[in-house]
N, C-alpha and C positions, 0 to 999 in steps of 0.2 A: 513759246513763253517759257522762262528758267524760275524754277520754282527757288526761293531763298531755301538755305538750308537749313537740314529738320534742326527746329529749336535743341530736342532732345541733345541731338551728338554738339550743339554748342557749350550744354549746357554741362555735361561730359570734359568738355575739352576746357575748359576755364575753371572746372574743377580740379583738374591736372592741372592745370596751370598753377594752380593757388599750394596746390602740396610743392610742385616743387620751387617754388618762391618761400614758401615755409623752411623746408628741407636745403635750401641754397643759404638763407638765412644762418640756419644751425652750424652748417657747413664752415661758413665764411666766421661764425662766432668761433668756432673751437680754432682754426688758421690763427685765427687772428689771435687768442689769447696764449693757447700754447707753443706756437710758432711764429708768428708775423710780428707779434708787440715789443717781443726782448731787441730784435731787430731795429722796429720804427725805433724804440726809445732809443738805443746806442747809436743809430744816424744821427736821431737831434738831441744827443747828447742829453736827455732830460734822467732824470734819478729814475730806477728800476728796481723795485723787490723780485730779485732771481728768487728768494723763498719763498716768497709767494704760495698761500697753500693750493691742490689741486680743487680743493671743496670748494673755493671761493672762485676759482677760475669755470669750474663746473655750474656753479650757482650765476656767474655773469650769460655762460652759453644760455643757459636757461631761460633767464630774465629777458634778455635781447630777443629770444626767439617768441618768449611768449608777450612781449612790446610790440613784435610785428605781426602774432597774431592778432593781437586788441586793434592791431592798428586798420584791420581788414576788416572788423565786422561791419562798422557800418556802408562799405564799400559793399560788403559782398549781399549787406540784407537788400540794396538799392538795386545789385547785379540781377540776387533772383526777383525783385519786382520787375526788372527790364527785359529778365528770361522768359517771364508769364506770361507779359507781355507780346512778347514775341512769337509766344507759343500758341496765343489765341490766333496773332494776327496770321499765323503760318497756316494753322486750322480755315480760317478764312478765305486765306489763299487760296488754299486745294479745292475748297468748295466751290469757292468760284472760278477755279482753273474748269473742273470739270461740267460746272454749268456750262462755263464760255463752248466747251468741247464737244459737249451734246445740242448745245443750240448751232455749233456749225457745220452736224453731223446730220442732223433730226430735223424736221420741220416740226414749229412750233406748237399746232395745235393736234395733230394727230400721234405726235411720238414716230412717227416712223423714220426712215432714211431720205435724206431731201434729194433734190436730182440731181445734184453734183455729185453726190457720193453715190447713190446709185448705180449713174455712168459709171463712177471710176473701177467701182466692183464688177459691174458687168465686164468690162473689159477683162479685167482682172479673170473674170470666169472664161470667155471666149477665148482667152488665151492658154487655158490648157486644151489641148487637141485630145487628150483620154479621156475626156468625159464630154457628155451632153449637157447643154444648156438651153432652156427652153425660157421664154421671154411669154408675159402675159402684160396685156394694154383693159385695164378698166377703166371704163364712163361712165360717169351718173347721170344720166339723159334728165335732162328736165329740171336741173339743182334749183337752180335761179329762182323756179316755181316755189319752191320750198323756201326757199328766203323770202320772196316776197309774200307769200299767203304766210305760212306760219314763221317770220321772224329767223334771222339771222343766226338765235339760238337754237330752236330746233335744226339750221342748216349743221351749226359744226357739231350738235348733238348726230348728225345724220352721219358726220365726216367720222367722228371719234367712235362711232359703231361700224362702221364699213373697215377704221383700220384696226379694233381689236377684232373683227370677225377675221380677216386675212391674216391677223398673226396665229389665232385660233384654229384657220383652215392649212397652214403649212406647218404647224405644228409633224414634227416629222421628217422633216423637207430641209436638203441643205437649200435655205431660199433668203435672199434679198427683198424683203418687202418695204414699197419707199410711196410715199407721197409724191407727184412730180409737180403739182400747183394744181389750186382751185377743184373743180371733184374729176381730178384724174388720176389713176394710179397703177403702178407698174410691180411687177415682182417678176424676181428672177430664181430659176429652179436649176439645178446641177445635181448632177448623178446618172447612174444608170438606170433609164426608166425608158416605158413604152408607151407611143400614144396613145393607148386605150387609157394608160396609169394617167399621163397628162388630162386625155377627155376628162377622165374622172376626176382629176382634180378642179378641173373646170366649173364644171357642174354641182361639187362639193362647194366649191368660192360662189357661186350665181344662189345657189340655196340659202347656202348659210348669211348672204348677203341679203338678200329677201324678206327671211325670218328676224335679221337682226335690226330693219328700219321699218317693221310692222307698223302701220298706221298712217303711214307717210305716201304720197300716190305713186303711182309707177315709176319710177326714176332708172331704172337700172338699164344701163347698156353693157355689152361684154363687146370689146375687140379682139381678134386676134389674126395671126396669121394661118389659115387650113393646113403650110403645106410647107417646108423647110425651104429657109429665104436664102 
């Protein structure tokens, strides 16, 4: 998506604009009265005061230049309501460029990273050979129970504590933490670490997960792989 551009620098550039429309104006008055008119008159032969004084010739630049600023205001008071205009609608814009960006980033109710972008990061990680990358698969055994006994609300209350606990538990961690649909969820870890550091992360995420849907029945399953795939 191409964002219009920032009202600000239009509004910059058509104020340039208007100086030198002003300043072309003055320009064109002094040509014309000290230089261009003795001219035009002697082609069509019309009567011409050569003594003419410069005060008067000066007082025409003037007038002409200040005719064509009169002649702008109400243009340009109509311009900045068309600027403001534009300047909300551009504010508007961006807000909802980066709504659009986060909802095709994010899964909607957890905030986290959806499965398309998950994958594409994981690869993205898998693909430097200097580090390690370690991959974890969470379940919530049992969701379903939880929608049907206590409502649908208590479920994505259950979902939106499971995913600020996982952002809370890799707090630390270069990691990918995403929602992949429905109560399963993925996170991916990079860096230099040892499986004892990974166990412990493990164990950290099932705890912390525990504690944070207190009241709710057993739900929790943890997947993973023992042993490098």
């Amino acid at each position: 998506m191409t964002l219009t551009r920032n009202p600000q620098r239009v509004r910059s550039n058509l104020y340039a604009l208007l100086a030198f429309y002003l300043f072309s104006i003055f320009l064109l008055a002094i040509a014309w009265e000290f230089e261009v008119e003795p001219v035009a008159m002697h082609l069509l032969d019309l009567p011409y005061d050569i003594a003419f004084e410069n005060s008067e010739r000066w007082r025409f630049v003037l007038t002409s230049t200040g005719f064509a600023l009169l002649a702008t205001v109400v243009p340009l008071i109509l311009l900045r309501r068309l600027i403001n205009r534009l300047h909300h609608s551009y504010n508007d814009l961006v807000v909802a460029q980066a709504l659009s960006d986060s909802l095709a980033r994010h899964d909607t109710l957890s905030g986290l990273l959806n499965r398309r972008v998950f994958h594409e990061q994981l690869v993205l990680r898998l693909e430097q050979p200097a580090l390690n990358t370690a991959v974890f698969l969470i379940d919530l055994d049992k969701f379903k129970t939880i929608n049907d006994t206590y409502g649908h609300a208590a479920g994505d209350g259950a979902i939106c504590a499971v995913a600020e606990t996982l952002r809370e538990a890799t707090a630390g961690w270069h990691a990918a933490v995403a929602r992949l649909g429905g109560d399963e969820f993925a996170l991916a870890v990079t860096g230099d670490f040892t499986r004892l550091e990974l166990a412990t992360l493990a164990e950290s995420v099932l705890t912390k997960i525990a504690n944070a849907v207190t009241g709710l029945p057993e739900i929790l399953g943890f997947s993973h792989c023992p042993r490098p795939c």
